[in-house]
Backbone bond lengths (Angstrom), bond angles and torsions (degrees), N, CA, C in turn:
res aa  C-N    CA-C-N  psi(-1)  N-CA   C-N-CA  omega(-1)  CA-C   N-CA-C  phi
1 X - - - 1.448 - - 1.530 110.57 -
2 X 1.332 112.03 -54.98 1.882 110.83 165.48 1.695 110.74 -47.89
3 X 1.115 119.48 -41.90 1.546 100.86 -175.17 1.432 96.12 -79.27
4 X 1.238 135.52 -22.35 1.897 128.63 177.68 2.097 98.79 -56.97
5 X 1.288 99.62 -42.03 1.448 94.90 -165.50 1.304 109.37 -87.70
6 X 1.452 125.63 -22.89 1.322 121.84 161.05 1.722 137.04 -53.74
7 X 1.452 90.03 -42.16 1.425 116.65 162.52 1.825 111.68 -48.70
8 X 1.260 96.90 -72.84 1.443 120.25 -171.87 1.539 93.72 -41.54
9 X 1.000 145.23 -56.85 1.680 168.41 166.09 1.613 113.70 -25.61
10 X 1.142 97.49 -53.26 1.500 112.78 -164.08 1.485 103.01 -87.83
11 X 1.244 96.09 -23.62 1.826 98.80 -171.53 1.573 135.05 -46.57
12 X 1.478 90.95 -47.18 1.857 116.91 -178.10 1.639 94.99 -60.71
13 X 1.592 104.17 -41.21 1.751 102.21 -160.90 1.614 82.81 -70.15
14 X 0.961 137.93 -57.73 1.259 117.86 -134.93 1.612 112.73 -78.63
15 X 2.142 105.90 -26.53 1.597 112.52 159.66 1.647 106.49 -56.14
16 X 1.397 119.98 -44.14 1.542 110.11 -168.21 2.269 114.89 -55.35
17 X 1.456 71.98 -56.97 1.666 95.11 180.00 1.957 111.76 -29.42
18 X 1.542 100.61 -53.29 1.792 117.16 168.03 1.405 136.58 -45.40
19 X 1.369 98.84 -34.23 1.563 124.40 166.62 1.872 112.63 -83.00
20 X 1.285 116.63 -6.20 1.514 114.03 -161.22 1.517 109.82 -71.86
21 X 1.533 123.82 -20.70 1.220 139.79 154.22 1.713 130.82 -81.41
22 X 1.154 107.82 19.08 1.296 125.54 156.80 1.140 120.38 -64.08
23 X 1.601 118.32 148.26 1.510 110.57 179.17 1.866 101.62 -152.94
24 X 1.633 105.17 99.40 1.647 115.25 175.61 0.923 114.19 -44.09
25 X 1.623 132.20 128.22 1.455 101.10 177.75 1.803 129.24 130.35
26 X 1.025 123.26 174.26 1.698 119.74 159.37 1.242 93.86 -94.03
27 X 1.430 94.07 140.33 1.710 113.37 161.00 1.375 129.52 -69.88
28 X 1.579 108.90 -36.95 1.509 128.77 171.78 1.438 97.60 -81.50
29 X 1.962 91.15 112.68 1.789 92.72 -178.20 1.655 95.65 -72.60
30 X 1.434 149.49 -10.44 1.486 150.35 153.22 1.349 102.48 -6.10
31 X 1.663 108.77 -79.22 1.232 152.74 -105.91 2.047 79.90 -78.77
32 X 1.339 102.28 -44.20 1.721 109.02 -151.55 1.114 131.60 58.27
33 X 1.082 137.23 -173.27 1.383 137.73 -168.88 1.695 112.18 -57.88
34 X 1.623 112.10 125.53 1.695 104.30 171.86 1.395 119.00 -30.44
35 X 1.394 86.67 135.43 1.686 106.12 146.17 2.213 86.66 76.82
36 X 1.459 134.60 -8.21 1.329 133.81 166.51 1.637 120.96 -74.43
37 X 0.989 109.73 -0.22 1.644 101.31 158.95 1.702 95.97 -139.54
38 X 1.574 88.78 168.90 1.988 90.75 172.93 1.508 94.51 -136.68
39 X 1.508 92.79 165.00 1.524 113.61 -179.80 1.589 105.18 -103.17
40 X 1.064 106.79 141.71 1.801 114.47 157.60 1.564 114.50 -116.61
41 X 1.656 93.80 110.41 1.845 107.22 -172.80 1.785 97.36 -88.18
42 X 1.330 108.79 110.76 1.423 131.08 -179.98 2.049 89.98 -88.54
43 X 1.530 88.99 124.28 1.416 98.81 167.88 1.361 126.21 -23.17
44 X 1.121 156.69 97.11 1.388 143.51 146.14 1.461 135.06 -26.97
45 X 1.631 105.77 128.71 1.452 94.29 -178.30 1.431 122.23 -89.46
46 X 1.248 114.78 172.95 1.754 102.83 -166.49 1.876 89.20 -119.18
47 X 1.290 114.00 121.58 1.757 93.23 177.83 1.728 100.66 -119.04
48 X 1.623 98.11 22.62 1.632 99.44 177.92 1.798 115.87 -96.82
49 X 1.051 133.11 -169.93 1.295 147.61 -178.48 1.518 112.46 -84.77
50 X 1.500 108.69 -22.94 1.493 117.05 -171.14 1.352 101.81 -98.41
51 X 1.729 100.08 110.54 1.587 110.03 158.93 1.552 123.56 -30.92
52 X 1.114 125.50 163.55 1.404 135.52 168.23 1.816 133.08 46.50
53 X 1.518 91.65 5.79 1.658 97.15 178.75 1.407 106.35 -84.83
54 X 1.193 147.96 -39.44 1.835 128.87 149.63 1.352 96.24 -2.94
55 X 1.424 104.72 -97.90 1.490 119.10 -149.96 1.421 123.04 -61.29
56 X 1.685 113.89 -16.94 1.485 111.72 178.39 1.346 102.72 -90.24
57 X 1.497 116.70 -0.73 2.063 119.15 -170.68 1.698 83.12 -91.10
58 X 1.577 121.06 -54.98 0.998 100.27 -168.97 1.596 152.96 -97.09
59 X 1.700 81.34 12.15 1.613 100.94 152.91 1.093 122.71 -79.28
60 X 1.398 121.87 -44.73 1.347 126.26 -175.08 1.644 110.63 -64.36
61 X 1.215 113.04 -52.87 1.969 113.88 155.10 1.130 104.66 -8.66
62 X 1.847 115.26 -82.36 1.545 132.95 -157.11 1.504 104.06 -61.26
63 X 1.291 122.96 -52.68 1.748 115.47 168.66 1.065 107.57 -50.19
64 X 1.129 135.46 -71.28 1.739 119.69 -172.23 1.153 136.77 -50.86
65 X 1.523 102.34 -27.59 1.313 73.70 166.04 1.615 128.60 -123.38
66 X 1.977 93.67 17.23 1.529 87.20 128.45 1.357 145.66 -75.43
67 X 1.476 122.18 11.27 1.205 153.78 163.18 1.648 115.99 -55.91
68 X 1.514 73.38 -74.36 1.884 102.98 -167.86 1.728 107.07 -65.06
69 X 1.322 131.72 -37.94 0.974 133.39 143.99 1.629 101.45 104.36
70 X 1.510 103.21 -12.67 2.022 108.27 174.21 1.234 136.73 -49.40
71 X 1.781 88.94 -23.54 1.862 98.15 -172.65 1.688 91.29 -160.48
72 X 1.388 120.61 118.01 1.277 120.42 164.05 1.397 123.54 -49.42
73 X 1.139 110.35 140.18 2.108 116.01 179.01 1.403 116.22 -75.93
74 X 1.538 128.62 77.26 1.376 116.00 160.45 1.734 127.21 -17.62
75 X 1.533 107.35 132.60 1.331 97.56 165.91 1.490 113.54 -139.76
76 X 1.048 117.33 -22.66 1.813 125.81 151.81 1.267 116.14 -60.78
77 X 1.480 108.89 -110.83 1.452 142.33 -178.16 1.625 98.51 -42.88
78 X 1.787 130.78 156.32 1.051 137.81 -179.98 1.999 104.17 -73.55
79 X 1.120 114.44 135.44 1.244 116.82 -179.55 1.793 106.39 -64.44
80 X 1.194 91.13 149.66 1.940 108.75 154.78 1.807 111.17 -37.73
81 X 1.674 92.58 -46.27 1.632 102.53 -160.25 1.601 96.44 -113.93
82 X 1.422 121.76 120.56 1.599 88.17 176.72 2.323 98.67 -112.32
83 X 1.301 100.87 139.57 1.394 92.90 -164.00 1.559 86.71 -103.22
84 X 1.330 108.25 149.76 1.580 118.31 173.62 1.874 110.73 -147.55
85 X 1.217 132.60 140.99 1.151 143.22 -169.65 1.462 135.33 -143.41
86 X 1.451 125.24 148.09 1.233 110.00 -155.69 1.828 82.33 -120.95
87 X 1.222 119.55 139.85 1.580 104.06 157.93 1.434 110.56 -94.13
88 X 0.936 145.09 118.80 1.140 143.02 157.99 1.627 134.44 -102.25
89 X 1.135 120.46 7.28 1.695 118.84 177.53 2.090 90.61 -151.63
90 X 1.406 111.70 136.08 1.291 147.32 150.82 1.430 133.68 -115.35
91 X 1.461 122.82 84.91 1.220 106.48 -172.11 1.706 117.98 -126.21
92 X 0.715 116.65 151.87 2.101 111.24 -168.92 1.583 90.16 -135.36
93 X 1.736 111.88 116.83 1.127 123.43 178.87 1.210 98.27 -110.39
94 X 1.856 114.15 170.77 1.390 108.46 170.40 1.414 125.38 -83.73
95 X 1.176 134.69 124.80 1.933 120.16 -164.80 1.850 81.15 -99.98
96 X 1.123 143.55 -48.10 1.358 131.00 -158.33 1.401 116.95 -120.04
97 X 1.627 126.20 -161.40 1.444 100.97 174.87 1.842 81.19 -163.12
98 X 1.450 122.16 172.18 1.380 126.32 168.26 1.496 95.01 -57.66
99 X 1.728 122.70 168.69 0.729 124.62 168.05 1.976 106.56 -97.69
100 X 1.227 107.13 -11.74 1.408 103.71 177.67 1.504 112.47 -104.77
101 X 1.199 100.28 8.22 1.591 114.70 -172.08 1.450 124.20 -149.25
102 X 1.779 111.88 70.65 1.183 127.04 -172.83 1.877 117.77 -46.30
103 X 1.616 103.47 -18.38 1.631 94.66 171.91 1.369 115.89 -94.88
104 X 1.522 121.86 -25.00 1.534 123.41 178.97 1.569 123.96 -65.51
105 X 0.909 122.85 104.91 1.334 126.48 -178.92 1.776 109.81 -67.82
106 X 1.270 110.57 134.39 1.685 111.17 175.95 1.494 107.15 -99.86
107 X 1.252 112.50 -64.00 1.591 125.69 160.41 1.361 122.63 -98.49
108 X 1.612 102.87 151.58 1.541 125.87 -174.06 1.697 106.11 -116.18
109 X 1.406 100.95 -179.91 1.474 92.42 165.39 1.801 85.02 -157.06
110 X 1.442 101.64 133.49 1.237 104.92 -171.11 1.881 107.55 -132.82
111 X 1.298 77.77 148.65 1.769 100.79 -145.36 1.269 110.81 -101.16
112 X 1.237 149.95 136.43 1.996 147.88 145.63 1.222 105.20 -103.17
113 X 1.291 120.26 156.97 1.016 138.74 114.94 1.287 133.54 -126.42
114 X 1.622 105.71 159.39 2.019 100.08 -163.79 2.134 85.57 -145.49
115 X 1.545 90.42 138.78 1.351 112.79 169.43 1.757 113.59 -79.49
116 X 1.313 123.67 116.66 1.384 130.91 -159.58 1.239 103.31 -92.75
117 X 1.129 125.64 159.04 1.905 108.12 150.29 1.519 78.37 -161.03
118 X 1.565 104.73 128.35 1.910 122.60 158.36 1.549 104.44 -90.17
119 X 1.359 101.19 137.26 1.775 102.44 172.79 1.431 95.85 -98.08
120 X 1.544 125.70 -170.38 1.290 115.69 153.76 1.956 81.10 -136.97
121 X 1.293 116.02 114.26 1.065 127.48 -154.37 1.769 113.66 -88.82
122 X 1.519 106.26 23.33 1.284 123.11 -175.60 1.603 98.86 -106.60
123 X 1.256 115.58 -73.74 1.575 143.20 -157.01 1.963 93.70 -82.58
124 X 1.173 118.68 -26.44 2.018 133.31 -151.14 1.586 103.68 48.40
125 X 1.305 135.94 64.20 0.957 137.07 -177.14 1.220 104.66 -133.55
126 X 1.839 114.49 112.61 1.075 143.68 -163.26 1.828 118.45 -63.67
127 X 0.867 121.99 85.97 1.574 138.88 -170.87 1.498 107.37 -34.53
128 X 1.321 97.10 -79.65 1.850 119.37 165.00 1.732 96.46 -120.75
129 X 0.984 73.50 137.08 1.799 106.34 169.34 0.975 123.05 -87.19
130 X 1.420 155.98 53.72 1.353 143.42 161.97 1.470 108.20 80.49
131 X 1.722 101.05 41.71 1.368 115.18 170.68 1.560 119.34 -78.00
132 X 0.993 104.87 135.07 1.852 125.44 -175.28 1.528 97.66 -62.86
133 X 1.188 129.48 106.33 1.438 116.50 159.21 1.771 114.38 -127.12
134 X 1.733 103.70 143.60 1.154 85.34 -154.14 2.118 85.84 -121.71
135 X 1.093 104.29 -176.14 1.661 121.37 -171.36 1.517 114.94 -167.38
136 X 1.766 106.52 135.28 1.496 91.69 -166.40 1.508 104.04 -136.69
137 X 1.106 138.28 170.06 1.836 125.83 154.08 1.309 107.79 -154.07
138 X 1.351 123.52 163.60 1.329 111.35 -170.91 1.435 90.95 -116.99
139 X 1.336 111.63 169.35 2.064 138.28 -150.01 1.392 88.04 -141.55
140 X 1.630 97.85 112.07 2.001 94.33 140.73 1.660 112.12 -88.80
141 X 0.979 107.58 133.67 1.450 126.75 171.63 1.188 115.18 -42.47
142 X 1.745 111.13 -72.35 1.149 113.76 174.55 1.882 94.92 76.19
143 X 1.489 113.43 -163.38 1.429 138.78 175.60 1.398 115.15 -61.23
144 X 1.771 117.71 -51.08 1.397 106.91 178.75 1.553 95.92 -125.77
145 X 1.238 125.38 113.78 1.212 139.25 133.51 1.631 110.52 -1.46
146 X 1.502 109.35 -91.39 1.600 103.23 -165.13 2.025 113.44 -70.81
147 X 0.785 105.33 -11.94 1.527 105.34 146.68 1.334 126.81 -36.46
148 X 1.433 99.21 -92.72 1.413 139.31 164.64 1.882 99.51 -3.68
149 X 2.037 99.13 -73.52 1.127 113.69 163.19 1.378 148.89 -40.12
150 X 1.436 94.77 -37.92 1.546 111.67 176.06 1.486 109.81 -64.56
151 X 1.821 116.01 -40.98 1.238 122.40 -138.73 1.849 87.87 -104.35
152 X 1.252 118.45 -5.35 1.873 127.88 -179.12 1.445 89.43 -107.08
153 X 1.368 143.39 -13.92 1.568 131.22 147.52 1.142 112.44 3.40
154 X 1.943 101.16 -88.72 1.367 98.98 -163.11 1.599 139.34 -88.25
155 X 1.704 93.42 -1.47 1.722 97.78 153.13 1.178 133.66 -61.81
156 X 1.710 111.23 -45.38 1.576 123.82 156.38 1.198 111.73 -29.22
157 X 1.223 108.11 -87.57 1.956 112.06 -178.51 1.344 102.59 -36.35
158 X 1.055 140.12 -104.62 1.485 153.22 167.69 1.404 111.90 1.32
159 X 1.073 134.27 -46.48 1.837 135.64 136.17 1.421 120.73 3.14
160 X 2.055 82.76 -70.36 1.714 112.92 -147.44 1.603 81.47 -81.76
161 X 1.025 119.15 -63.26 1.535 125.27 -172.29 1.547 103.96 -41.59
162 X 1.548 125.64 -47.81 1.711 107.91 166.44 0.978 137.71 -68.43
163 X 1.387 128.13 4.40 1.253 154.41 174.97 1.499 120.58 -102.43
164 X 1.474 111.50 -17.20 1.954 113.55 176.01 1.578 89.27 -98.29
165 X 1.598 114.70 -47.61 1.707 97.42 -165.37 1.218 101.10 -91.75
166 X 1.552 149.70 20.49 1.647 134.46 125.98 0.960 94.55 -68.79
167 X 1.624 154.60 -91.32 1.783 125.52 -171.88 1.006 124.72 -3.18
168 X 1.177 112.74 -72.31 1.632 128.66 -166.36 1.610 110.40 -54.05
169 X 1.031 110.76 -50.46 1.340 125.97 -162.81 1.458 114.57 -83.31
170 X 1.546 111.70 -33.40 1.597 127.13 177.83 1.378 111.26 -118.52
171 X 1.281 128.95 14.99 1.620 136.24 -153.68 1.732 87.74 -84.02
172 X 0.950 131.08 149.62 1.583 148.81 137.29 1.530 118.50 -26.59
173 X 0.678 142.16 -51.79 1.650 168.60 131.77 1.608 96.20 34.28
C-alpha cells in the first residue's frame, strides 16, 4: 500500500517534469506575436518539365500557413513578409520494384525542390536567401503512371509547403 501511495505521489512530478521543454508561442523571437505580421505568397515559378507544380506549391504555401497560424496570409495590401520561389528540381525515382519483375517499378518517390527567398518588405532585408527547400511523397504506380502522379500532386506540394512555413516561422533569421 506505501509503494501504491508513493507512486500515486511522484506521478504529477514526473507528467510535469515532460512538459519542462515546452515553448508557448513562436520560436522565432522575429516572428512576434501570432497571426501580427502577414506574408504575401508571390506565385512560384516552375523551371521544371512538370506541368502544374507553380500552382500546386503555391496554393499549398497559402493553406499552411493559414494552417500554421504564425503569420496571417496577405491577399490585398503587400505583406510584412513577401515570399517568392523558384522550383527548380522534379525528380520520381524508383523506391520499389514487382516482386516477379526486378525491372518494373510499382512505386516511386517523387521529389522538389524550390529556392526560397523571404523579404521583410519594410526594412528589404532578406529573411531566407535563396534557401534550398526540398518536399517529397511516394506514388504507387499502379496501371497508369501519370494518374497516379497527378493525384500525389497535392501531397508533394503540401510536404514542400511544411517545410518553407517551419523555416519561416522557426528559421534563425
Amino acid at each position: 500500500m506505501r509503494g501504491l501511495q508513493t507512486a500515486l505521489f511522484c506521478l504529477p512530478a514526473l507528467l510535469l517534469a515532460g512538459c519542462a521543454g515546452y515553448h508557448l508561442g513562436p520560436v522565432n523571437a522575429d516572428a512576434g506575436a501570432a497571426g501580427s505580421k502577414s506574408v504575401e505568397v508571390v506565385p512560384f515559378n516552375n523551371q521544371t518539365l512538370q506541368p502544374r507544380l507553380g500552382d500546386a506549391v503555391t496554393q499549398a504555401l497559402r493553406e499552411r500557413l493559414q494552417a500554421d497560424g504564425t503569420y496571417r496570409l496577405s491577399t490585398r495590401p503587400a505583406g510584412d513578409i513577401v515570399l517568392t520561389g523558384v522550383i527548380t528540381d522534379y525528380n520520381r525515382n524508383a523506391a520499389s520494384y514487382l516482386g516477379t519483375d526486378v525491372a518494373t517499378a510499382v512505386n516511386f518517390r517523387e521529389e522538389i525542390t524550390v529556392r526560397v527567398t523571404a523579404l521583410d518588405s519594410a526594412t528589404g532585408r532578406k529573411l531566407l536567401n535563396n534557401v534550398a527547400v526540398h518536399g517529397y511523397t511516394l506514388v504507387e504506380s499502379g496501371t497508369d503512371l501519370p494518374d497516379a502522379e497527378r493525384q500525389a500532386l497535392p501531397l508533394l506540394a503540401e510536404d514542400l509547403a511544411r517545410n518553407t512555413v517551419q523555416l519561416l516561422a522557426e528559421g534563425a533569421w
